[in-house]
LUMKOLNU-741369 format. One record per residue (C-alpha): residue in three letters; x, y, z; residue number from 1. Coordinates in nm, 2 decimals. Example, Ala and Ser with C-alpha at 12.3 -4.5 7.8 and 13.67 -1.06 7.14 Angstrom:
LUMKOLNU-741369
+-----+--------+--------+--------+-----+
!   r !     c1 !     c2 !     c3 !   k !
+-----+--------+--------+--------+-----+
! ALA !   1.23 !  -0.45 !   0.78 !   1 !
! SER !   1.37 !  -0.11 !   0.71 !   2 !
+-----+--------+--------+--------+-----+
***
This chain:
LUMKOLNU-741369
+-----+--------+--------+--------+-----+
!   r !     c1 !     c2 !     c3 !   k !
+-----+--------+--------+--------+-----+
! UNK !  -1.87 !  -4.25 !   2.04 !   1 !
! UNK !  -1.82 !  -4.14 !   1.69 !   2 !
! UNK !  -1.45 !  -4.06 !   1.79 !   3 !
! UNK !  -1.34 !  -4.37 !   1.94 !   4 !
! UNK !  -1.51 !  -4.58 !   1.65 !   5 !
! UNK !  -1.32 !  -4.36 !   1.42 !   6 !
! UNK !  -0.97 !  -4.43 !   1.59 !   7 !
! UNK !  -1.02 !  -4.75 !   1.62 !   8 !
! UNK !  -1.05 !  -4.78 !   1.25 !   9 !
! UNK !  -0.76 !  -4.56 !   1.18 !  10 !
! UNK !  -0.52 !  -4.75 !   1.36 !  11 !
! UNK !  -0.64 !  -5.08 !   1.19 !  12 !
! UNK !  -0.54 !  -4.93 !   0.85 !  13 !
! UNK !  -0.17 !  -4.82 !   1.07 !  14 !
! UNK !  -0.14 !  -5.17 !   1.20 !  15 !
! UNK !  -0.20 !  -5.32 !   0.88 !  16 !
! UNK !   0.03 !  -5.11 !   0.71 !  17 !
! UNK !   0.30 !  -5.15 !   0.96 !  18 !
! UNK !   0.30 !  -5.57 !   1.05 !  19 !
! UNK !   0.30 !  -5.60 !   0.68 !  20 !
! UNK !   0.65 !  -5.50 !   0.68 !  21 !
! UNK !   0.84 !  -5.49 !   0.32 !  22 !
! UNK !   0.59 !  -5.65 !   0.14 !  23 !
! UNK !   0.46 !  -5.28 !   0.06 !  24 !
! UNK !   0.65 !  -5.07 !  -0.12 !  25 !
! UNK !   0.79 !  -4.76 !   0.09 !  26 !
! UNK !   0.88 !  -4.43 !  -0.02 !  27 !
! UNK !   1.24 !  -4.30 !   0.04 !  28 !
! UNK !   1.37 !  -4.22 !   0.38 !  29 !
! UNK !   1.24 !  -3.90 !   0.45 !  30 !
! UNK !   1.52 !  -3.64 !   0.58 !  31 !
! UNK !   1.34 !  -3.58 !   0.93 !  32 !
! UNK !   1.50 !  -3.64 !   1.23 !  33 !
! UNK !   1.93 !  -3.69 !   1.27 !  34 !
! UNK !   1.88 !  -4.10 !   1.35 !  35 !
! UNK !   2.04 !  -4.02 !   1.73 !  36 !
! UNK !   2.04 !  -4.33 !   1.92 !  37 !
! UNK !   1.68 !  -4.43 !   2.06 !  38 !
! UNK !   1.63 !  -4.39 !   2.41 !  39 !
! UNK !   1.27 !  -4.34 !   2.56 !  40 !
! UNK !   1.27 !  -4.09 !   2.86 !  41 !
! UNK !   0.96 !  -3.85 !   2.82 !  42 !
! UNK !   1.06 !  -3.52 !   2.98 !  43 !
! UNK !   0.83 !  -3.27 !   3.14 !  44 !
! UNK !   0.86 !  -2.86 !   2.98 !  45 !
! UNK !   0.98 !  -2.68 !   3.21 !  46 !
! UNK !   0.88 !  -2.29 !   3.17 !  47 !
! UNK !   1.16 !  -2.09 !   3.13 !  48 !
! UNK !   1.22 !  -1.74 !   2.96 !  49 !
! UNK !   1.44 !  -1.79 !   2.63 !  50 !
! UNK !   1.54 !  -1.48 !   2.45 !  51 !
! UNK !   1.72 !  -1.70 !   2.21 !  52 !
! UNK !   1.34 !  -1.83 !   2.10 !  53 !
! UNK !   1.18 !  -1.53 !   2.10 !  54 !
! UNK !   1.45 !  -1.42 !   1.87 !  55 !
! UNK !   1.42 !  -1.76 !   1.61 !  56 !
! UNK !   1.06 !  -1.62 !   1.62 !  57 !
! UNK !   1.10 !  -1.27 !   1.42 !  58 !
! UNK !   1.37 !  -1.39 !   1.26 !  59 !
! UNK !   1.13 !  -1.67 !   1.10 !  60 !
! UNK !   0.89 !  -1.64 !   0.79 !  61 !
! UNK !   0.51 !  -1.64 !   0.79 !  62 !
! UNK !   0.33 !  -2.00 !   0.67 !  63 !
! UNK !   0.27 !  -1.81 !   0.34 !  64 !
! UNK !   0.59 !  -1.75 !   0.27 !  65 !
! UNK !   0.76 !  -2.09 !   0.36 !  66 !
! UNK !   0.52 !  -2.25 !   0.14 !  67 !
! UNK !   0.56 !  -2.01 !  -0.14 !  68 !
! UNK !   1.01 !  -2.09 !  -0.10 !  69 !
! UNK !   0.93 !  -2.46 !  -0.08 !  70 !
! UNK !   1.08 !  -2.68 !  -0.35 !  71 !
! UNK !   1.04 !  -3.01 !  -0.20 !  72 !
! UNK !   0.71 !  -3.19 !  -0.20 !  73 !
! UNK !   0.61 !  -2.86 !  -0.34 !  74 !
! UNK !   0.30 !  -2.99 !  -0.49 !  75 !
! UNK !   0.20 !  -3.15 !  -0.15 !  76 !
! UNK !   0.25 !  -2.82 !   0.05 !  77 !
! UNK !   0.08 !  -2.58 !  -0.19 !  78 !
! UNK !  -0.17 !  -2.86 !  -0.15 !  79 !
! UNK !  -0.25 !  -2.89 !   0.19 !  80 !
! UNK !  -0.17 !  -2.50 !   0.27 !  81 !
! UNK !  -0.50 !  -2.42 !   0.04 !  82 !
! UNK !  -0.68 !  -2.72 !   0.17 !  83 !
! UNK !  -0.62 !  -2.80 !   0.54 !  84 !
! UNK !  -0.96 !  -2.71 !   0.76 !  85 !
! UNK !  -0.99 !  -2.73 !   1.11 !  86 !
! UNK !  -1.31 !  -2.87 !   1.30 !  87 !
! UNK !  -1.55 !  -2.56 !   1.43 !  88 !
! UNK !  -1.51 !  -2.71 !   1.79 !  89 !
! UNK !  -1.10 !  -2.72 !   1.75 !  90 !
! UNK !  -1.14 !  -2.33 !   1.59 !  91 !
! UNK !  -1.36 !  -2.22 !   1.89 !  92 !
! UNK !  -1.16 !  -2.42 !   2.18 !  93 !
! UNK !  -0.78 !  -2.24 !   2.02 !  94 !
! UNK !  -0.98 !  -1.95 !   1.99 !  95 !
! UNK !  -1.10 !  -1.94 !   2.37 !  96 !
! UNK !  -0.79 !  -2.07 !   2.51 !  97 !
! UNK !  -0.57 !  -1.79 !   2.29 !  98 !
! UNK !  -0.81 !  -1.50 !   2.38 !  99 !
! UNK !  -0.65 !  -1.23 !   2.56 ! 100 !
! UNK !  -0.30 !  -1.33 !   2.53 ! 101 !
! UNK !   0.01 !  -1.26 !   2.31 ! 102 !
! UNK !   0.11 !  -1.60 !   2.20 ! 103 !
! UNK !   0.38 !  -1.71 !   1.95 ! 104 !
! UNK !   0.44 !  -2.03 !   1.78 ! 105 !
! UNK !   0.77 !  -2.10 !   1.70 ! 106 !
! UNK !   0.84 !  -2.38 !   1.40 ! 107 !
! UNK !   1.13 !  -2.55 !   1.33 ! 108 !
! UNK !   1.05 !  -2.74 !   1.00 ! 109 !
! UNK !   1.18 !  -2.85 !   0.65 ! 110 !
! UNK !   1.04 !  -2.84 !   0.31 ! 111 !
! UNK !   1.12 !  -3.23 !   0.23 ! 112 !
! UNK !   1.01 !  -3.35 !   0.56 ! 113 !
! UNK !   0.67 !  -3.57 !   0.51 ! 114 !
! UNK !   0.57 !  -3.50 !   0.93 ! 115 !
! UNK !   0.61 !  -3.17 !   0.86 ! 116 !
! UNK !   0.42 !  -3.13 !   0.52 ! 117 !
! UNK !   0.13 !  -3.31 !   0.69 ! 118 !
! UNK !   0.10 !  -3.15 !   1.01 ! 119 !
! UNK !   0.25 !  -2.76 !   1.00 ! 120 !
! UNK !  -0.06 !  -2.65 !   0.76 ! 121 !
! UNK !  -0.31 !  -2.77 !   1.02 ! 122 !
! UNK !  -0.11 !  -2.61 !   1.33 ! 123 !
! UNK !  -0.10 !  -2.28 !   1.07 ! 124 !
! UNK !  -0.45 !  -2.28 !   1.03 ! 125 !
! UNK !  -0.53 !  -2.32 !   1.38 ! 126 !
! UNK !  -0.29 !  -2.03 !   1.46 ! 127 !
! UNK !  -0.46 !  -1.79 !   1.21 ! 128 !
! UNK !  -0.79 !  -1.89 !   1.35 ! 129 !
! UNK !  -0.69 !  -1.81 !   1.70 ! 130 !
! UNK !  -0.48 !  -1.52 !   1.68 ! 131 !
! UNK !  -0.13 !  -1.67 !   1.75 ! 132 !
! UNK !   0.14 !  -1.57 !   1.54 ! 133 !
! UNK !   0.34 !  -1.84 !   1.39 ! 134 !
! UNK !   0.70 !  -1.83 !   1.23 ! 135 !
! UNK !   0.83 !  -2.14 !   1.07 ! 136 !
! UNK !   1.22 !  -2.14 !   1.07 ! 137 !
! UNK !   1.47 !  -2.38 !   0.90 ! 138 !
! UNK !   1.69 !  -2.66 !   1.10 ! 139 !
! UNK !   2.02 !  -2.48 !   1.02 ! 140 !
! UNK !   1.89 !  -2.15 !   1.24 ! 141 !
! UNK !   1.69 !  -2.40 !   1.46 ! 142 !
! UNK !   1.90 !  -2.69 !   1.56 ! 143 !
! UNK !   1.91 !  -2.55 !   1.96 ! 144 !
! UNK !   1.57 !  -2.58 !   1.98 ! 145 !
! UNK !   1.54 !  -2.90 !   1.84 ! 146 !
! UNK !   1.84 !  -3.05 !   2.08 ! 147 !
! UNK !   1.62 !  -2.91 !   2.34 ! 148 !
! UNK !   1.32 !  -3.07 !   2.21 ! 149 !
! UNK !   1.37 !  -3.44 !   2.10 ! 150 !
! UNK !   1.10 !  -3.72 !   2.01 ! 151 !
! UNK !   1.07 !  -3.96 !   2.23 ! 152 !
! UNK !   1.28 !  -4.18 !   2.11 ! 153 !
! UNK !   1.56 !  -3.93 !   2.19 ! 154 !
! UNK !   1.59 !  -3.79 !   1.79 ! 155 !
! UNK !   1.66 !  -3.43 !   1.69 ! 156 !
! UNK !   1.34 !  -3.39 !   1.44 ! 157 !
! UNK !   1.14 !  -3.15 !   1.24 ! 158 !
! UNK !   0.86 !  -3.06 !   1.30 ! 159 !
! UNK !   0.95 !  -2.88 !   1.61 ! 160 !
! UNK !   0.64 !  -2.67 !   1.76 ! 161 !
! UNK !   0.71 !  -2.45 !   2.04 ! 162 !
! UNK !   0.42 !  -2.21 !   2.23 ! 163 !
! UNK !   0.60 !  -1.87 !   2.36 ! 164 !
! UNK !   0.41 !  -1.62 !   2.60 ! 165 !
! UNK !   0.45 !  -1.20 !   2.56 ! 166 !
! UNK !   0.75 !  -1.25 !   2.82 ! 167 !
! UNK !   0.93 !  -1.49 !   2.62 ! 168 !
! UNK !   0.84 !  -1.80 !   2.83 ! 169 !
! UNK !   0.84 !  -2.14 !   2.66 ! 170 !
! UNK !   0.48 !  -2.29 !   2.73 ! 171 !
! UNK !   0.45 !  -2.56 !   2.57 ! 172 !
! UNK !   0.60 !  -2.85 !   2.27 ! 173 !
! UNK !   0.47 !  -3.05 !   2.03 ! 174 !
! UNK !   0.79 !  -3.24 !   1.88 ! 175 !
! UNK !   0.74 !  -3.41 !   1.56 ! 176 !
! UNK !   0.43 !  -3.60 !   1.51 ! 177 !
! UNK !   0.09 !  -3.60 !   1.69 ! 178 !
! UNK !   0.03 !  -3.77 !   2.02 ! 179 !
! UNK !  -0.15 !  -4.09 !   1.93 ! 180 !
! UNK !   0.14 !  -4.09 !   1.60 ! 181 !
! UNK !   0.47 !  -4.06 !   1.78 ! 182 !
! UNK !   0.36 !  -4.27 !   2.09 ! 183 !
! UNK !   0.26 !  -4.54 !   1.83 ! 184 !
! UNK !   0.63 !  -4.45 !   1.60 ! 185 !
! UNK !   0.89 !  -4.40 !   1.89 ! 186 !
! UNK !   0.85 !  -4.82 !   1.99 ! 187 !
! UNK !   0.80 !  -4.93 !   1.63 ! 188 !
! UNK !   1.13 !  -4.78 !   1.48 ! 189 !
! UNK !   1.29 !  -5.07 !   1.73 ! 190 !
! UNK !   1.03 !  -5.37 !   1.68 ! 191 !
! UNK !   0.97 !  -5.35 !   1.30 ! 192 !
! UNK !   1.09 !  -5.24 !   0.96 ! 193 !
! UNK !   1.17 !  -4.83 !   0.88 ! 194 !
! UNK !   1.00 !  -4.92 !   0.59 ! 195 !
! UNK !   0.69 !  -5.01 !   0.77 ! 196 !
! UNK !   0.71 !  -4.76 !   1.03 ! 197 !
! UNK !   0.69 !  -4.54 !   0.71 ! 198 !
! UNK !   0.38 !  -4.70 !   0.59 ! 199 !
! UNK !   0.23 !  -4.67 !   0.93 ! 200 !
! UNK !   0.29 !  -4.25 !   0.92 ! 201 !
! UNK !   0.16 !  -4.24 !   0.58 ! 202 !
! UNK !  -0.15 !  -4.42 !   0.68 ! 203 !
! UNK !  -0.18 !  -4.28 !   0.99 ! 204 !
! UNK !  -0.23 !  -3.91 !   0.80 ! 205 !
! UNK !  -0.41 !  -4.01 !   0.50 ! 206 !
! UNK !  -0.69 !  -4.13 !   0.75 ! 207 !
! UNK !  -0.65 !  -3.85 !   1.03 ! 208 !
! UNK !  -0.65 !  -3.57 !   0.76 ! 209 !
! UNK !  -0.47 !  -3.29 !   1.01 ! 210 !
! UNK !  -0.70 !  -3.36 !   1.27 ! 211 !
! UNK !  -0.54 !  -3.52 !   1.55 ! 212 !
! UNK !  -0.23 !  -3.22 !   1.53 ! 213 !
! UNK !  -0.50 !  -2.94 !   1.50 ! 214 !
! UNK !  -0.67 !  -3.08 !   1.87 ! 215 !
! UNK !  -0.35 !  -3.12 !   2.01 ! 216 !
! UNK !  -0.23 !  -2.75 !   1.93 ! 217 !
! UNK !  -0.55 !  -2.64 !   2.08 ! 218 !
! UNK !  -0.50 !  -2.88 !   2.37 ! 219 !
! UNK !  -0.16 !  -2.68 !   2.43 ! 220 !
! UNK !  -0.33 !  -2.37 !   2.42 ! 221 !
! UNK !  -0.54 !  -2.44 !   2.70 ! 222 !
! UNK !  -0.27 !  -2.56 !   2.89 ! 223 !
! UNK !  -0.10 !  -2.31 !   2.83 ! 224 !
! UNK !  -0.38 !  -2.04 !   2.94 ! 225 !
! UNK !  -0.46 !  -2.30 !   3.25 ! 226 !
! UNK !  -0.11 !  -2.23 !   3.39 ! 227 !
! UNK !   0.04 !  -2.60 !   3.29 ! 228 !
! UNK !   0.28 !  -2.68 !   2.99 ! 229 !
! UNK !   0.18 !  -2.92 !   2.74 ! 230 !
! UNK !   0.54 !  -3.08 !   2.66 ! 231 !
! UNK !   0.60 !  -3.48 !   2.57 ! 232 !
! UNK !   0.95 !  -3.49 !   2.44 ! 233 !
! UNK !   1.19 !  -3.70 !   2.49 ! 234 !
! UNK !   1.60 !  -3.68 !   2.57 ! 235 !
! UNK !   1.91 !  -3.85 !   2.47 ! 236 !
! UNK !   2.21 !  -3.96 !   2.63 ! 237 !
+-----+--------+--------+--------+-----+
***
């Protein structure tokens, strides 16, 4: 009950945000996603062994190392890399679902981005507390990936998370923002303002505070371990 009374309330603050349109003041354009042509067509993952992933992966550097190269919204990652926590039934679920296995999570993600500031320190944390191994790599060495991988409204867009197996087998995708986020982003960008679709993102993580990406990464994990593939990504035409 606790967790529905608290959505409810976070996406009152998002829908204020957002219907109020340009009469609050946005920040920049944030350098994200390419701005491909909206189309909504949620595609299922399909498993499939990708040496070209597994080889982004070691060729990617550790959380701690991205964060200590970042320049843009420096103060922000530094930030949030010493401060993100993870709820002790997330931890324990990632932990479960992850036991046993030899997972990777491969990142495609960019310093300036404010989706990936706000969510790759959480999915980090929840790696390191599960055992996964995560590599974050840069859009210019990632691009494939993230053609492969598109929101749902059919843009190329960082973050990019992908779940790899020991054989190399793609497993899973979160693409961009968390669930409740993006399927609340993807319309808006075509019924209101950017400027208050901006709003709406910035509200929607001052209020979830990392949660909502941290239970979807562990979500993934078990789908992972159940033999399913957590991917909601759209495609473009």
């Amino acid at each position: 009950m606790k967790h529905v009374r608290r959505r409810v309330s976070l996406w009152a603050v998002v829908g204020a945000l957002a219907s109020a349109g340009a009469s609050g003041r946005a920040a920049a354009a944030v350098p994200c996603s390419d701005g491909g042509q909206p189309m909504f067509r949620p595609a299922a993952g399909a498993v499939r062994a990708d040496s070209t992933l597994g080889a982004l992966h070691a060729s990617g550097q550790t959380f701690t190392d991205f964060v200590a190269a970042a320049k843009a919204r420096r103060e922000g990652w530094v930030k949030l890399a010493d401060s993100a926590e993870v709820a002790a039934p997330v931890a324990a679920r990632a932990k479960a679902a992850a036991a046993g296995g030899s997972w990777r999570l491969l990142v495609v993600a960019i310093d300036a981005c404010g989706d990936s500031m706000n969510t790759v320190p959480y999915v980090a944390k929840v790696a390191a507390l599960a055992g996964v191994d995560l590599r974050i790599v840069l859009p210019s060495a990632g691009r494939s990936v993230q053609e492969s991988h598109r929101s749902l409204d059919g843009r190329v867009a960082t973050p990019t998370f992908v779940l790899i197996d020991a054989a190399g087998n793609e497993r899973g995708c979160i693409v961009e923002q968390p669930r409740a986020l993006r399927e609340w982003s993807a319309p808006a960008r075509s019924a209101v303002s950017i400027d208050s679709v901006h709003a709406g993102i910035r509200a929607f993580y001052a209020a979830d505070k990392g949660a909502a990406i941290a239970m979807e990464t562990a979500e993934m994990l078990e789908a992972a371990r159940a033999g399913r593939v957590h991917c909601d990504r759209g495609t473009a035409r």
